[in-house]
C-alpha positions as CSV (number, residue, x, y, z in Angstrom):
1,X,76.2,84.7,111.7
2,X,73.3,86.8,110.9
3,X,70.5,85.9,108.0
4,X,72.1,89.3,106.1
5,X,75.7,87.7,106.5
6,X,74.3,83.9,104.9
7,X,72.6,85.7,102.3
8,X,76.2,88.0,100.9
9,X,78.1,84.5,101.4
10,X,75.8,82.9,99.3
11,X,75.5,85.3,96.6
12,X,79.0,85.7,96.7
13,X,79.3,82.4,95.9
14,X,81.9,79.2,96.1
15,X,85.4,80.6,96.8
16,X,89.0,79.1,97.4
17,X,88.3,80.2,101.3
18,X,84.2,79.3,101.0
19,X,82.7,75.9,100.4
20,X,79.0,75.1,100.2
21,X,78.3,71.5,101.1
22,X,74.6,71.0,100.4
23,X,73.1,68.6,103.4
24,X,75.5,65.8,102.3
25,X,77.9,64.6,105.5
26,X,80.1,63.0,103.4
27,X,80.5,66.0,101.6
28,X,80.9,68.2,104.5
29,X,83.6,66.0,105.8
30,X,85.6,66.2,102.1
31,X,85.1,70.4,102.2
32,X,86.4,70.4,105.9
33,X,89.5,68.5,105.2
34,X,90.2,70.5,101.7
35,X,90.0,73.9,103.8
36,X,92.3,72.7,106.6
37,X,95.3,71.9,104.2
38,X,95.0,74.8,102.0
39,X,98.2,77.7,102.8
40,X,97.3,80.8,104.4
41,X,96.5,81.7,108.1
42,X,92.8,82.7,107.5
43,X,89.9,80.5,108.4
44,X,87.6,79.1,106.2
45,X,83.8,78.9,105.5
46,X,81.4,75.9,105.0
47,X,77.6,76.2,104.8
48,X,76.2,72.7,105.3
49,X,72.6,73.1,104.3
50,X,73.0,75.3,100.7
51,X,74.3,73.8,97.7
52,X,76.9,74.2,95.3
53,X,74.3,76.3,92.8
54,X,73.1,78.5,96.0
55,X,69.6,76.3,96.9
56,X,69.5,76.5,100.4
57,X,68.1,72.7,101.0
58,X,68.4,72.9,105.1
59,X,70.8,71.3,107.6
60,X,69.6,68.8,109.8
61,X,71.0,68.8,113.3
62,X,74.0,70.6,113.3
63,X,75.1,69.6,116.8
64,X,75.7,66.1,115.5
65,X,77.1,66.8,112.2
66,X,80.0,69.3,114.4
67,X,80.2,66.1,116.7
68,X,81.1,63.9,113.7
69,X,83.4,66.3,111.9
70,X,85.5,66.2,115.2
71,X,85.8,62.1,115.2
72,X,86.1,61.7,111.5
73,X,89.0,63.8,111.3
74,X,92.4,63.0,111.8
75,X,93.8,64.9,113.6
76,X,90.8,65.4,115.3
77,X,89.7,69.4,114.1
78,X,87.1,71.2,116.2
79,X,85.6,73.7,113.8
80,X,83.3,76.5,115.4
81,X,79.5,76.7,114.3
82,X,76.9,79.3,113.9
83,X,73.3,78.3,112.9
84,X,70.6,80.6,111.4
85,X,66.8,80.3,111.3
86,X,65.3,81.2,108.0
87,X,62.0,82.6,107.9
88,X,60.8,79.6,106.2
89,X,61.8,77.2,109.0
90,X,64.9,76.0,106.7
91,X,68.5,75.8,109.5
92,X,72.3,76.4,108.1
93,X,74.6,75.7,109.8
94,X,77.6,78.0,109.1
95,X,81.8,76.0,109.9
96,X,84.7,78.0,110.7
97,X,87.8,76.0,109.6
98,X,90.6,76.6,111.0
99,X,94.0,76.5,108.8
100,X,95.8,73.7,110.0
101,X,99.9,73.5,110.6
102,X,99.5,69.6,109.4
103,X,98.1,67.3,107.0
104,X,94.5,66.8,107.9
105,X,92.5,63.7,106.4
106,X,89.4,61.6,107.0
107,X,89.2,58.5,108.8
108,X,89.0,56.9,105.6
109,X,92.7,57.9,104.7
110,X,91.4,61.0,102.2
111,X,93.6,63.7,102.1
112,X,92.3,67.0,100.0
113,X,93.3,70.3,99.6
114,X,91.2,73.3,98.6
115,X,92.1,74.9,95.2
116,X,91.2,76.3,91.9
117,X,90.4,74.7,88.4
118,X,91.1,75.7,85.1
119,X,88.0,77.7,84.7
120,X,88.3,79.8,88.0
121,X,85.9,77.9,89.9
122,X,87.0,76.2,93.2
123,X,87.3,72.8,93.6
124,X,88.9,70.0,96.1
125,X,91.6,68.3,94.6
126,X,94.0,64.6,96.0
127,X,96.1,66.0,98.6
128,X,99.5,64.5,97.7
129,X,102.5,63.4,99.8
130,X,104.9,65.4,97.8
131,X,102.6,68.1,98.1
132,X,102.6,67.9,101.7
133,X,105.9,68.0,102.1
134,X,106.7,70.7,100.2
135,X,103.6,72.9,102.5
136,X,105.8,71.7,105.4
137,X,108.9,72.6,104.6
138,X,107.0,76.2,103.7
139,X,106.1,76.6,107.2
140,X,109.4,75.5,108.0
141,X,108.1,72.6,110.0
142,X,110.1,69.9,107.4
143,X,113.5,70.0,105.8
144,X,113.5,68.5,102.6
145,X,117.3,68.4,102.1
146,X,117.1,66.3,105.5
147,X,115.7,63.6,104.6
148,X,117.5,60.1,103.8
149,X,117.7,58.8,99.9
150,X,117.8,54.7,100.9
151,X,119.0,53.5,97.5
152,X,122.4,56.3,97.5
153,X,125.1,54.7,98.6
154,X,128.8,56.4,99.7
155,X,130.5,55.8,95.7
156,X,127.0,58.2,94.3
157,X,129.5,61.4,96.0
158,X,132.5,62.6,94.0
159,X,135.5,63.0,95.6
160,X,136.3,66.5,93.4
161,X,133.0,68.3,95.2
162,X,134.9,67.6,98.4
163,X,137.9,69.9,97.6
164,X,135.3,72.1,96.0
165,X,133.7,72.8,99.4
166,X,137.0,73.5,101.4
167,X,138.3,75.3,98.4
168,X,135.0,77.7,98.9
169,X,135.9,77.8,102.6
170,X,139.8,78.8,101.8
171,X,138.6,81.4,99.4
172,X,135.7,83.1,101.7
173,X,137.8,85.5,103.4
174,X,137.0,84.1,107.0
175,X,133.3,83.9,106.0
176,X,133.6,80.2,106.0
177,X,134.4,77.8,109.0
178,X,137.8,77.2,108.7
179,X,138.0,73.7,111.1
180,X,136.5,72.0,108.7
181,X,139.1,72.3,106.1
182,X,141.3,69.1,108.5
183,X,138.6,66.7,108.4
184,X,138.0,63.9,106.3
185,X,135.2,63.6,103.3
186,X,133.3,61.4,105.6
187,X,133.9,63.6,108.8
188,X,133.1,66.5,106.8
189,X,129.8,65.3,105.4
190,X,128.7,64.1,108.8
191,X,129.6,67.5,110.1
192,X,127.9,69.3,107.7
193,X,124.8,66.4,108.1
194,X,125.0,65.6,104.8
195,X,125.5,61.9,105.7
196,X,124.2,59.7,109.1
197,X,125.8,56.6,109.8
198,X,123.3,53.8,111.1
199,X,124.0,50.1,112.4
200,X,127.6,50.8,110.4
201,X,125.8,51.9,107.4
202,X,126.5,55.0,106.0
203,X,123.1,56.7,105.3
204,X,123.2,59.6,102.0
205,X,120.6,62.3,102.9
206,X,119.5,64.9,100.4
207,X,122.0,67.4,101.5
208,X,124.9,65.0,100.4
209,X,123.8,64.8,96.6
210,X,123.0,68.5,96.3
211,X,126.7,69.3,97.5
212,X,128.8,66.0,96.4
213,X,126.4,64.1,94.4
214,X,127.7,62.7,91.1
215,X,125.6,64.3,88.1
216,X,124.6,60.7,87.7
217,X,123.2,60.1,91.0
218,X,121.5,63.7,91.2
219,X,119.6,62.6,87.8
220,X,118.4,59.0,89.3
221,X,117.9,60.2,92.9
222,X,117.0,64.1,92.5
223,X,115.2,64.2,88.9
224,X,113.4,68.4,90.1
225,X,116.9,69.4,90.7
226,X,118.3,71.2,87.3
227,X,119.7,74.9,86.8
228,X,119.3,76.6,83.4
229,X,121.6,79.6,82.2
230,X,120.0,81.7,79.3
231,X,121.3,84.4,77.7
232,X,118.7,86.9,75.4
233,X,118.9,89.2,72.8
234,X,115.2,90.3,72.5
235,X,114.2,87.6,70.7
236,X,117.4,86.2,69.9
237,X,119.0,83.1,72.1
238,X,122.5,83.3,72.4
239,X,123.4,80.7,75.4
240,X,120.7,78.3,75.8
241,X,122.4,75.9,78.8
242,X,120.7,73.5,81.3
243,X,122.6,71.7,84.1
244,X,122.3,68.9,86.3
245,X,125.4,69.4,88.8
246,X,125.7,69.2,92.5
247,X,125.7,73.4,93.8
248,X,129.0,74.4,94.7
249,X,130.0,73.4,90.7
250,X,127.0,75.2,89.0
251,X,127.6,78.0,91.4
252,X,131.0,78.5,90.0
253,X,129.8,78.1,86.5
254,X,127.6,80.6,87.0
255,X,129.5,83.1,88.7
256,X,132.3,82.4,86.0
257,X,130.0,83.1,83.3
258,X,128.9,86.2,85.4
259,X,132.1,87.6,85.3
260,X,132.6,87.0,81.5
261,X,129.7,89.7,80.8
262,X,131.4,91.6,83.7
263,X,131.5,95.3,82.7
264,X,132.4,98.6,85.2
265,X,132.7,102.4,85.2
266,X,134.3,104.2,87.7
267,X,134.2,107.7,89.8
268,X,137.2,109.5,91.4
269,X,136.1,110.6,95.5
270,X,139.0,112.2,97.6
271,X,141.6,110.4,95.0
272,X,139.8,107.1,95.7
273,X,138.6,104.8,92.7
274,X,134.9,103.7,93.3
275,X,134.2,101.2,91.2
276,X,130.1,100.6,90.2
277,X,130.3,97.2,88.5
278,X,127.0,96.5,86.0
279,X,126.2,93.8,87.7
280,X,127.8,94.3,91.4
281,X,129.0,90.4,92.0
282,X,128.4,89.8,95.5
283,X,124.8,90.9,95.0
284,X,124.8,88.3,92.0
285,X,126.4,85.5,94.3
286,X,123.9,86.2,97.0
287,X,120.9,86.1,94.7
288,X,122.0,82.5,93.2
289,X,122.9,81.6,96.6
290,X,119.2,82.6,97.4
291,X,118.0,81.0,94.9
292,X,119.4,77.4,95.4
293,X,118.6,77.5,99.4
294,X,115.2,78.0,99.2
295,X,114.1,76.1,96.0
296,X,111.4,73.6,96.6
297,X,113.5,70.5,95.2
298,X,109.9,68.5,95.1
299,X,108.5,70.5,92.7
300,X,109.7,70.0,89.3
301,X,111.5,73.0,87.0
302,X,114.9,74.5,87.2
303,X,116.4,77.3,88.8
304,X,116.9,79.5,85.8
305,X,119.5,82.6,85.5
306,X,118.4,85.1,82.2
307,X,120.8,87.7,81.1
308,X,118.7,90.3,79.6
309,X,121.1,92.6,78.9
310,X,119.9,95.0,81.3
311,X,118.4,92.6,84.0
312,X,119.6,89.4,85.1
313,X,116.4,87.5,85.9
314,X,117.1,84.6,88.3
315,X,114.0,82.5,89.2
316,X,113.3,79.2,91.2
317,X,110.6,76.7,91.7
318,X,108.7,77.0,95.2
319,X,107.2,80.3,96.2
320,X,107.7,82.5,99.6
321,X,107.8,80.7,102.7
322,X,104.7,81.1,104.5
323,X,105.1,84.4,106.2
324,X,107.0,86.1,103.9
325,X,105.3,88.8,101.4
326,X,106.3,91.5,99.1
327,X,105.7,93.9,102.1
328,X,108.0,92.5,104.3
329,X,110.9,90.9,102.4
330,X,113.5,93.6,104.0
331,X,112.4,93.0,107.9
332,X,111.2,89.6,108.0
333,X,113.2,87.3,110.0
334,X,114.9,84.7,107.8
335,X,112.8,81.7,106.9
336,X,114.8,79.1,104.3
337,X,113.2,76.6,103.3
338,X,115.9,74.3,103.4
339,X,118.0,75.3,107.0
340,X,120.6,72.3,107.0
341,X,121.3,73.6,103.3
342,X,121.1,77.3,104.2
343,X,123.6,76.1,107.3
344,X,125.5,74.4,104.7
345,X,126.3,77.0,102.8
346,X,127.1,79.2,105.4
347,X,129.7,77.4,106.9
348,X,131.3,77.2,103.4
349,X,131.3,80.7,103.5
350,X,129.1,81.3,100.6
351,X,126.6,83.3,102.0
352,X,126.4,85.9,104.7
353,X,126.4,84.5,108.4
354,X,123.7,87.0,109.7
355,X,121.0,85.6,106.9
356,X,120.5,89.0,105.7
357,X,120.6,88.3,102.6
358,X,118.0,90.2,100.8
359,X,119.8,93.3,102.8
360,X,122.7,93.0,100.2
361,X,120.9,92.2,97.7
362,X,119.3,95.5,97.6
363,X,122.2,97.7,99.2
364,X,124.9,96.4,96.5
365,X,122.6,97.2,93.3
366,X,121.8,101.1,94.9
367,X,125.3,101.7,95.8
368,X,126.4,100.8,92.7
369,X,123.7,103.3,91.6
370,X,121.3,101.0,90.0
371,X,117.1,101.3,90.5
372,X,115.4,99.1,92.9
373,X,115.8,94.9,92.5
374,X,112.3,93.5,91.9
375,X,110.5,90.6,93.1
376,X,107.3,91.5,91.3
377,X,107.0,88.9,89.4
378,X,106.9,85.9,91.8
379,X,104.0,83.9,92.3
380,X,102.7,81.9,94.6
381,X,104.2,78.6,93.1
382,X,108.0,80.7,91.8
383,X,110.2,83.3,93.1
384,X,111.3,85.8,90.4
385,X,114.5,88.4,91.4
386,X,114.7,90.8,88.8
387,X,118.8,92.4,89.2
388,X,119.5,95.7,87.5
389,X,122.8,94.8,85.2
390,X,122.2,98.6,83.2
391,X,124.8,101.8,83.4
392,X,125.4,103.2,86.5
393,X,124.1,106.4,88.0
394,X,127.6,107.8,88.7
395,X,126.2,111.0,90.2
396,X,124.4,109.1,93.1
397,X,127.4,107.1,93.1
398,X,129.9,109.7,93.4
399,X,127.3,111.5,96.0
400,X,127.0,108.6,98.3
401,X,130.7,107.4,98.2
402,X,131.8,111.2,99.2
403,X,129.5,111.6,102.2
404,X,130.3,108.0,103.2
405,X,134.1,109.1,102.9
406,X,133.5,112.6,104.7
407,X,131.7,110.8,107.4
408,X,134.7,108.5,108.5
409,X,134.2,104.7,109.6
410,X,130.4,105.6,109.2
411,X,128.8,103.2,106.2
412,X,125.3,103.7,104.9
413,X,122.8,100.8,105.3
414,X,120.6,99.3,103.0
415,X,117.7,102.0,104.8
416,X,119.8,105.3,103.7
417,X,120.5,104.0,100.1
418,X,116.7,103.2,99.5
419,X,115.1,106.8,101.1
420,X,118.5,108.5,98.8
421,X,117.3,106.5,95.9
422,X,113.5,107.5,96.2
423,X,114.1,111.1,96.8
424,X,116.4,110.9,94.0
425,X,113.3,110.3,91.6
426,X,110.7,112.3,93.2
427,X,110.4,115.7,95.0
428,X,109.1,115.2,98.5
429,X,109.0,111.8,100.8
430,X,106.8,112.1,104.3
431,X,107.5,109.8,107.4
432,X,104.7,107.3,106.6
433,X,105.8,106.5,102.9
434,X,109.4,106.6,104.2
435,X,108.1,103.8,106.8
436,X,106.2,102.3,103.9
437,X,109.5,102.2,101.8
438,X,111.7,100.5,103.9
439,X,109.1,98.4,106.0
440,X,110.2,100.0,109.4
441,X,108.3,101.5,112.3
442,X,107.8,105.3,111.5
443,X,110.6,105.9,114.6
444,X,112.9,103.7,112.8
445,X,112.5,105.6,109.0
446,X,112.4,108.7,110.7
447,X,115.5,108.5,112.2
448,X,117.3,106.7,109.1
449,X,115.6,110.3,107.4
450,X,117.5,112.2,110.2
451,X,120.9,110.7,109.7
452,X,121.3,111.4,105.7
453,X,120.4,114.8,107.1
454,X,123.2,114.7,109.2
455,X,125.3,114.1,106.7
456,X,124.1,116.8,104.5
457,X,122.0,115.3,102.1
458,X,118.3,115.6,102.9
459,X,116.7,118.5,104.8
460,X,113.4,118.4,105.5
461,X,110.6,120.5,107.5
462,X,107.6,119.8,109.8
463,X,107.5,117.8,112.9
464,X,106.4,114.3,114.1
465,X,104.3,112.7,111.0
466,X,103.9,115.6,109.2
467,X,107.6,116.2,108.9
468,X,108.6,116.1,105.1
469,X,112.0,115.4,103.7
470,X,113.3,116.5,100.2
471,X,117.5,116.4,98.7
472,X,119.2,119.3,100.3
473,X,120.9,121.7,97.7
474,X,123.9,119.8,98.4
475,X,122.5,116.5,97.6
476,X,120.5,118.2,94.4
477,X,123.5,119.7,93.4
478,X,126.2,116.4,93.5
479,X,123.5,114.7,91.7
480,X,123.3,117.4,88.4
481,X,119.3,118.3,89.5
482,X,117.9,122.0,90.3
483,X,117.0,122.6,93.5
484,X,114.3,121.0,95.6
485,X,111.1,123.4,95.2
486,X,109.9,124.2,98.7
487,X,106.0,124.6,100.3
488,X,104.9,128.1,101.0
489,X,106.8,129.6,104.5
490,X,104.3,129.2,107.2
491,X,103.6,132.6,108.9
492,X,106.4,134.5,110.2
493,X,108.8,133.2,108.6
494,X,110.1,136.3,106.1
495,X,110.7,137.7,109.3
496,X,112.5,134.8,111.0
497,X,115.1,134.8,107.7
498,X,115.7,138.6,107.7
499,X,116.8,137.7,112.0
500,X,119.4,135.2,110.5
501,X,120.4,137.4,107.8
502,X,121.1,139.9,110.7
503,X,123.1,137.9,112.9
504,X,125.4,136.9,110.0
505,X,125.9,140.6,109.5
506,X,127.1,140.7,112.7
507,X,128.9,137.8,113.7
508,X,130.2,136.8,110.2
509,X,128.9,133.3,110.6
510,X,125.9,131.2,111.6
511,X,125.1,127.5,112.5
512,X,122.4,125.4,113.0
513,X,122.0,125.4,117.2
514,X,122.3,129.1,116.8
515,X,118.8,129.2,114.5
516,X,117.1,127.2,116.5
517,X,117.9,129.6,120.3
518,X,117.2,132.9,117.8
519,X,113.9,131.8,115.7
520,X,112.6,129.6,118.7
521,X,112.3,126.8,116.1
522,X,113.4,123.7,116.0
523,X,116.6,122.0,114.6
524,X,114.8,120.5,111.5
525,X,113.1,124.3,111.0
526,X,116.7,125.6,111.3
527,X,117.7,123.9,108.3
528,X,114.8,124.5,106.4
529,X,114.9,128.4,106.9
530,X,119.1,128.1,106.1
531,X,117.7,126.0,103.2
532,X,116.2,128.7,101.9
533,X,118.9,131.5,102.3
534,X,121.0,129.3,100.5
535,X,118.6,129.0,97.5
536,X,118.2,132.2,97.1
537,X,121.7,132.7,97.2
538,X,121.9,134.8,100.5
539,X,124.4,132.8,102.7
540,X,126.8,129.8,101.4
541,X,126.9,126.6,103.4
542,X,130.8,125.8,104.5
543,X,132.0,122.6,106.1
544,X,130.7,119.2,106.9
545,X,128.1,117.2,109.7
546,X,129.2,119.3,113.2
547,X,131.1,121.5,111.4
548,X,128.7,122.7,109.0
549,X,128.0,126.8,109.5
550,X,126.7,129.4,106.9
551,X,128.1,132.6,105.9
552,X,127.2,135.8,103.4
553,X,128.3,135.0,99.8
554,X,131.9,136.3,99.0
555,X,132.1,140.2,97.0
């Protein structure tokens, strides 16, 4: 740390990631502990020898103040230190603190965390247990759900959420674990480990009275836990409902009440009926699913669905799990908060085995040609999913569905319908916002870009990271736009289109391959140039994917 770097800390001020601890030890020790328990990865700052109002009052010896730190802590946290000189002879000593993965407290028994008051300013605040449970089970080193509740006893589960689960198994299409269904409630709630049995005592954990708790029990034992349906009119309240049932039931309430508002159009594709629900159910399902699983069931507030006529708004108490950000939501590996629930509800075949949720989430709502689900709202306490429930695009339905049908046993993924629904909107999408998009590696977006090409739908011009892809006339055409505006040709290539133009003269017919060995291009070049021939109406594209060839207009 140099004297330029004390003096921009300083000026800066007290932050929720810098402390200032004057030349007090005990105060040193408090700021030390506070920045070890707050969330994040990123170390902290203390500067022991400048006060809270910026004074810089000196250090001491630093050497024995890092020594006592070490043994006053528990665990024991080694934090780095940097000591500068000041002109007038004043030391500071400057901490790195270390985030740490547990609770860190004096040797007093103090437990703090940093944080922020009312006004803005920070402050360390009590450190409580719930609290650090709940951090815990964030960096999925805890599991809330399996923990034991000692006062439940076997008569506080109801016998009717027992059927419920196999009935969800029975009904899950093979999703579900079917041996299961033969064993007993007890069997089937060890199984599951929603129950442990101890000296002949059968022990209720968590995970019992979220799936088979009476709504009795789940008000004594599990006050947080609550769900809230709400239906809006703008202003005006038309279903106002809060509930304090074990999950498989509210689920079914609320898919039931889903399916009251349900509402669909429909397209015609080879003689097919697509269907392109308002609100596509398994995406709903899914979402609620979500929504229950990774809940923090410490933290008081319910789990609340809002039909906004054209949004469903589904919200729960507990934010992200640590790792998990707007920017990676599609390609972060799964992190529940809750995995025995999460497991739970897998094996009744409620949610999808491979934990890729989000994935359908997003896929379901573009193919049924809604805009983008949002999870802009969240905060660092709440998750906020905000589902398109509006009218369908039909066209992008229609455009998707008949490509998808053209193409075989090949199915667009989640990747395809999010780069179809962008370029839908705009003009012109290069590699790097296609990677930024989608959250892949450039290689990865490139080559999701490349198949929709395939299939007729993009083209696109330029190699390597300057490559950029727009809709294809085809894919501006199916979806009722005008054609994509092209960049200027680069040099040559007026005479490069009159060579084409030539050799359909000649051979009746042209394809892509054959472009690329005439023009010396290459294959995305190809298309661009045929592109271009067929918006200015000089050759007709024929066919589909290998098939594909161009010839002169007819008459």
């Amino acid at each position: 740390m140099t004297p330029d770097d004390l003096h921009n800390l300083i000026r800066d001020g007290e932050t929720a990631d810098v402390a200032f601890a004057g030349s007090d030890e005990e105060r040193l020790l408090e700021a030390v502990v506070a920045l070890a328990n707050r969330p994040g990865g990123a170390d902290g700052r203390i500067l022991f020898g400048v006060e809270p109002d910026g004074r810089i009052t000196g250090a001491g010896n630093p050497e024995l103040v890092q020594a006592v730190l070490a043994r006053r802590t528990r665990p024991s946290l080694r934090c780095a230190m940097a000591c500068v000189v000041l002109p007038d002879g004043k030391m500071v000593a400057g901490f790195t603190v270390p985030a740490s993965p547990v609770p860190v407290g004096t040797d007093a028994g103090a437990y703090l965390r940093r944080g922020l008051a009312a006004n803005g300013r920070p402050l360390n605040r009590p450190f409580f247990y719930h609290e650090m449970q709940a951090r815990q089970a964030d960096r999925a080193l805890l599991d809330f759900t399996a923990l034991p509740v000692p006062e439940a006893v076997w008569e506080d589960l109801d016998p009717l959420e027992f059927e419920r689960f196999r009935r969800s198994i029975r009904e899950s299409r093979g999703r579900g674990e079917d041996s299961l269904l033969t064993l007993s409630p007890l069997d089937l709630a060890r199984s599951l480990g929603a129950v442990e049995t101890r000296d002949g005592r059968t022990e209720i954990r968590v995970l019992g009275l979220l799936l088979f708790g009476t709504e009795d029990a789940l008000r004594r034992f599990l006050p947080a836990h609550e769900a809230a349906f709400q239906e809006l009119d703008g202003t005006e309240v038309k279903a106002n409902d809060f509930f304090r049932w074990p999950l498989l039931r509210l689920l079914d309430e609320l898919l039931q009440r889903a399916r009251a508002r349900h509402r669909e159009a429909e397209v015609l594709v080879a003689g097919r009926r697509i269907a392109a629900a308002h609100l596509p159910e398994r995406a709903f399902r899914e979402a609620l699913a979500n929504a229950f699983i990774h809940r923090d069931y410490n933290r008081a507030g319910a789990v609340h669905v809002q039909w906004l006529g054209n949004a469903v708004r589904i919200s729960n108490p507990g934010g992200f799990p640590e790792g998990v950000r707007l920017d990676n939501l599609l390609v972060t590996a799964p992190k529940p908060r809750n995995p025995l629930l999460a497991e739970a509800f897998k094996r009744a075949g409620l949610v999808e085995r491979t934990s890729r949720g989000i994935d359908l989430i997003f896929e379901d709502e573009l193919r049924a040609g809604h805009p983008l689900p949002s999870y802009a709202r969240s905060t660092p306490v709440d998750v906020v999913l905000d589902l398109p429930a509006g009218e369908p695009d039909l066209d992008f339905v229609r455009m998707t569905a008949t490509a998808e049908a053209q193409a075989g046993t090949t199915r667009f993924g989640v990747n395809e319908f999010l780069l179809l629904h962008i370029l839908s909107r705009q003009a012109r999408l290069t590699v790097a916002e296609a990677a930024t998009l989608t959250q892949l590696p450039e290689i990865e977006a490139t080559a999701a870009l490349e198949r929709l090409a395939a299939h007729g739908l993009l083209a696109g011009r330029g190699d390597g990271d300057r490559a950029v892809y727009h809709l294809s006339p085809r894919g501006a055409a199916e979806l009722r736009q005008p054609p994509p505006v092209l960049h200027a040709d680069e040099p040559g290539a007026e005479v490069k289109l009159e060579q084409i133009l030539d050799h359909v003269r000649r051979e009746g017919r042209i394809k892509r391959e054959d472009v690329s060995a005439l023009c010396t291009v290459t294959p995305r070049q190809a298309s661009y140039l045929l592109d271009k021939l067929v918006l200015a109406g000089k050759l007709v594209r024929e066919g589909e994917r290998r098939g594909v060839c161009y010839r002169l207009p007819a008459g």
